[in-house]
C-alpha positions in Angstrom: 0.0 0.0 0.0 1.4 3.6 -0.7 2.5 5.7 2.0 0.6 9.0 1.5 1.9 12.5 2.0 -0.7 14.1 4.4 -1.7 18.0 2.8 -3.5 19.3 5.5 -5.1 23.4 5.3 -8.5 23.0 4.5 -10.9 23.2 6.7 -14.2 21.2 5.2 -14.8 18.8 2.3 -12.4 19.0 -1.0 -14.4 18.7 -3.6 -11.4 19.2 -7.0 -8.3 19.0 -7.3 -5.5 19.2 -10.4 -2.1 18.8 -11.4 -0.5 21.6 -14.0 1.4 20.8 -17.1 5.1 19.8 -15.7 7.0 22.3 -16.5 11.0 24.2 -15.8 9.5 25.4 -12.6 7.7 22.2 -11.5 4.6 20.6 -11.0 1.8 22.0 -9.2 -1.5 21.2 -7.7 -4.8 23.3 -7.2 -7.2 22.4 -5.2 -10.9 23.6 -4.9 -13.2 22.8 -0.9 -15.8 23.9 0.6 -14.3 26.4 2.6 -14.3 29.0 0.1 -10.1 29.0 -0.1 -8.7 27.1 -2.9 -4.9 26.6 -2.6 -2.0 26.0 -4.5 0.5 22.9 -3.5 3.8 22.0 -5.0 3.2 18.9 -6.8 5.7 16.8 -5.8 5.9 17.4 -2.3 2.4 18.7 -1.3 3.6 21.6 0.4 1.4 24.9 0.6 2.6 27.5 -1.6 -0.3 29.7 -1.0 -4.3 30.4 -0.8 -6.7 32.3 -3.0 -8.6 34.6 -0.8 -11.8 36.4 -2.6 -14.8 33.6 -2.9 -17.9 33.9 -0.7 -19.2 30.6 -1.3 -17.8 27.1 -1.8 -15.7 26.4 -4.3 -16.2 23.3 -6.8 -13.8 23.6 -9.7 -10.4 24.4 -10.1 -8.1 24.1 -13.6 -4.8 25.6 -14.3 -4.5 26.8 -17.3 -1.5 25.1 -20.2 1.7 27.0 -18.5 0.6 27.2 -14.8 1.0 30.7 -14.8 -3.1 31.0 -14.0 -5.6 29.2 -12.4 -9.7 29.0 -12.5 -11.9 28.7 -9.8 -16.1 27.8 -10.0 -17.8 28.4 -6.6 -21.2 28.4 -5.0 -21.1 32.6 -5.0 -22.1 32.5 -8.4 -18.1 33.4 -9.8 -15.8 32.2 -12.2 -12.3 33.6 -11.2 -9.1 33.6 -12.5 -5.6 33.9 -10.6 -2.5 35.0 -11.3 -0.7 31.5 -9.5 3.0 34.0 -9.3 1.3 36.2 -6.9 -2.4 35.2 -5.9 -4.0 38.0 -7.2 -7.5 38.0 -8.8 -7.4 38.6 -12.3 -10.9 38.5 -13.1 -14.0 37.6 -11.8 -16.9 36.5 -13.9 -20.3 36.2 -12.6 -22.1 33.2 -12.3 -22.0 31.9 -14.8 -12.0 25.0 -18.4 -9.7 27.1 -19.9 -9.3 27.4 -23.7 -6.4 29.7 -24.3 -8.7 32.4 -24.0 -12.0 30.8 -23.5 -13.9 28.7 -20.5 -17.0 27.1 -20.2 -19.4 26.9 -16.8 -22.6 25.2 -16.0 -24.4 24.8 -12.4 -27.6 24.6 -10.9 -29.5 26.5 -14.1 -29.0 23.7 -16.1 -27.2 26.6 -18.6 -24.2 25.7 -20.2 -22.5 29.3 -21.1 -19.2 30.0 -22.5 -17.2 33.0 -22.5 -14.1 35.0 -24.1 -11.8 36.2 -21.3 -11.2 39.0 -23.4 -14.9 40.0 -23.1 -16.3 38.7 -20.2 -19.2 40.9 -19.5 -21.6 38.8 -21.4 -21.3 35.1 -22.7 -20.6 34.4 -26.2 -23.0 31.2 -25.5 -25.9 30.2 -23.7 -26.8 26.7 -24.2 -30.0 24.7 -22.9 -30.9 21.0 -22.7 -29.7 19.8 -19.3 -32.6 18.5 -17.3 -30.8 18.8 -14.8 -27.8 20.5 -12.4 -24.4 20.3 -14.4 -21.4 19.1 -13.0 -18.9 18.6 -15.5 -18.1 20.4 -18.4 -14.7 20.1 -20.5 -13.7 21.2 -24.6 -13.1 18.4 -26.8 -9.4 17.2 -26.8 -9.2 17.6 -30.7 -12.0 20.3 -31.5 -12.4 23.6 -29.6 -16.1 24.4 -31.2 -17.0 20.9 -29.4 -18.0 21.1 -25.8 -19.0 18.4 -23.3 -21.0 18.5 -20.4 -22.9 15.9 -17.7 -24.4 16.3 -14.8 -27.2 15.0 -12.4 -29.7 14.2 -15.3 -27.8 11.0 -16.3 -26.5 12.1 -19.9 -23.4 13.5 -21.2 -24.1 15.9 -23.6 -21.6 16.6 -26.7 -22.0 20.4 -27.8 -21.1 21.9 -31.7 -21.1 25.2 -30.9 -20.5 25.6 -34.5 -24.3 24.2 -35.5 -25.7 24.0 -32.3 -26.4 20.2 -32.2 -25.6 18.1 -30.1 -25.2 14.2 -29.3 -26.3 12.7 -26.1 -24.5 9.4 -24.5 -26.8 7.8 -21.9 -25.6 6.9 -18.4 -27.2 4.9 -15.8 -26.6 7.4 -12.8 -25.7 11.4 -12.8 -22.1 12.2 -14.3 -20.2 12.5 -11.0 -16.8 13.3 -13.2 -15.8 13.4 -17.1 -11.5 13.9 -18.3 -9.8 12.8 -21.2 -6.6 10.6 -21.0 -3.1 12.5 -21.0 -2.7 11.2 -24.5 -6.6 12.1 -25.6 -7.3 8.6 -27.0 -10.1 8.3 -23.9 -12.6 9.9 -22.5 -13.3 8.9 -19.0 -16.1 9.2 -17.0 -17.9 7.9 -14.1 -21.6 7.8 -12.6 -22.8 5.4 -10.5 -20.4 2.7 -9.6 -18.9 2.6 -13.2 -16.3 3.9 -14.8 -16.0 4.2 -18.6 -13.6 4.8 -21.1 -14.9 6.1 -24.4 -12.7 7.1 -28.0 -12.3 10.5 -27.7 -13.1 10.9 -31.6 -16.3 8.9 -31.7 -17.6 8.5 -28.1 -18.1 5.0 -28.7 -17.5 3.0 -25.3 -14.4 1.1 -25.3 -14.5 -0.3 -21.7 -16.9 -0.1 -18.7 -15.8 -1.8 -15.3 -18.5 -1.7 -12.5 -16.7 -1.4 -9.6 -18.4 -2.4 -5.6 -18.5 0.8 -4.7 -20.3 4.3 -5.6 -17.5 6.3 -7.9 -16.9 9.9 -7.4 -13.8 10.3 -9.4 -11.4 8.3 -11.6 -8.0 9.0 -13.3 -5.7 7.3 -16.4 -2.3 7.0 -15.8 -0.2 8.7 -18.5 0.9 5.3 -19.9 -2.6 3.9 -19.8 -1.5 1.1 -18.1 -3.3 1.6 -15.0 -6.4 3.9 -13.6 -7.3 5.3 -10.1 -10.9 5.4 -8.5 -12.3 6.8 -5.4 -15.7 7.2 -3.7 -18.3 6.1 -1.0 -15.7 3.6 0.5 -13.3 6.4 2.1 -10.1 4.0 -0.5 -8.3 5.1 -3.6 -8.2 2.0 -5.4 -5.7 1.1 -8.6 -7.1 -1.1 -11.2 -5.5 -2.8 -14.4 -6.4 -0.9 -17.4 -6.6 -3.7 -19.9 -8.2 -6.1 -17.4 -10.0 -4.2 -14.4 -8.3 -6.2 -12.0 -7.6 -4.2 -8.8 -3.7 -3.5 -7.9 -3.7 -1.7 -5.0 -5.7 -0.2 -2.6 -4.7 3.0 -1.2 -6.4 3.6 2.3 -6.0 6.8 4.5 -8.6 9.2 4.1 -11.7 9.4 6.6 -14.2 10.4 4.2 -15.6 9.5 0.9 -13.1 10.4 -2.1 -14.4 13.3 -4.1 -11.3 13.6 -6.5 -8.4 12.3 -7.8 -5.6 12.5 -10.2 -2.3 11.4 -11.5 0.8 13.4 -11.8 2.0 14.3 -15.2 4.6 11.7 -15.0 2.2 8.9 -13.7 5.1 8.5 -10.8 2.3 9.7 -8.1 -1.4 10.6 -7.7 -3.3 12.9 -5.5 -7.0 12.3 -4.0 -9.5 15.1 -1.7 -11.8 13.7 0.2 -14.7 15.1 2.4 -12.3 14.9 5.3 -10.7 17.9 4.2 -7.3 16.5 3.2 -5.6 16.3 -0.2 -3.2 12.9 0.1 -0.1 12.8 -2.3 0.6 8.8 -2.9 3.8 8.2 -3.7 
């Protein structure tokens, strides 16, 4: 079993966390909680770097953006804001509404999926409806930035051309609970219920689905795609055989259901928040 590296700070559930793009200056996590204060880690060791002060509400999403130099943030007080990671300051906040270059998408509790320009943020260049439901997830296409997709508590993912404004719908059999593609983009992978599924990430056709004896909240790829992480209801991080689905490892540690995880860019480690309020580095 892996011998965690404890990141202790926040104060209530974690609800996101993710690693930057490895860079000349390192590796870095952000990580998003209920408290209001997401924070920035050093990725290797899990030590605090520093705290984003400014949200009134919970926060639920946090994204760096390709270089590290900026991060996002999606919280309960109805903002989108982006930080400068070199200093902490806010360099804009977008109300209520993943970063593009220049571009990020939101949905919540409206069921709206809108997308802006962070070069003109006063008003959405989209507002998209058709979610029956809350959204939870919403990520651009690895290959196609007019493609959008979003899931959320209505069971569907939903597959956005902003360019004709259709869109394809893949049924699930519980709400999306979390939605990434692979570090190479050949998979999509999603989970909702107690499966986890990886689809192409050029035809969204299901490759593999493992049903796993637990409620998922989160699952991860290694960057070899030789192996995937999951966490949920069961307070465990468990590793499974990519090819097979046969567990590895079981990573236990946290006191609370698992509410995210992640690999490191190099695959060599993985992170995990859970509602105990601690983000665990295993090594």
């Amino acid at each position: 079993m892996k011998q965690p590296m404890i990141c202790s700070g926040h104060s209530r559930p974690v609800t996101d966390i993710a690693f930057s793009n490895e860079s000349s200056e390192g590796t870095f996590i952000v990580s998003a909680c209920l408290d209001g204060k997401p924070m920035l880690r050093d990725g290797i060791t899990g030590d605090w770097i520093g705290t984003f002060e400014g949200h009134k509400g919970a926060v639920w999403s946090s994204r760096f953006n390709s270089n590290a130099s900026q991060a996002l943030t999606a919280s309960a007080d109805y903002t989108v804001k982006l930080w400068d990671t070199l200093n902490g300051t806010e360099l804009l906040s977008i109300e209520h509404p993943s970063i593009n270059s220049r571009m990020i998408i939101t949905g919540g509790h409206d069921k709206i999926l809108r997308i802006y320009d962070l070069e003109k943020a006063n008003e959405p260049l989209f507002q998209i409806s058709g979610h029956q439901n809350t959204i939870k997830k919403a990520t651009w296409s690895a290959f196609n930035s007019d493609i959008v997709l979003s899931g959320g508590l209505d069971e569907v993912i939903r597959i956005w051309d902003l360019r004709s404004g259709t869109q394809i719908s893949l049924c699930a059999k519980s709400s999306i609970s979390s939605m990434e593609f692979s570090k190479d983009k050949k998979y999509l992978v999603t989970t909702a219920g107690n499966e986890v599924t990886f689809w192409d990430a050029h035809s969204f056709y299901p490759l593999k689905v493992y049903s796993l004896p637990f409620e998922v909240n989160c699952a991860s790829l290694s960057p070899d795609n030789s192996k995937f992480i999951a966490g949920g209801s069961d307070f465990w991080v468990h590793s499974y055989d990519f090819e097979t689905g046969n567990e590895l490892e079981v990573s236990k540690g946290h006191h609370g259901p698992v509410n995210c995880c992640s690999f490191a860019p190099n695959g060599s480690s993985f992170a995990s928040g859970s509602v105990d309020g601690t983000i665990r580095v295993w090594i």
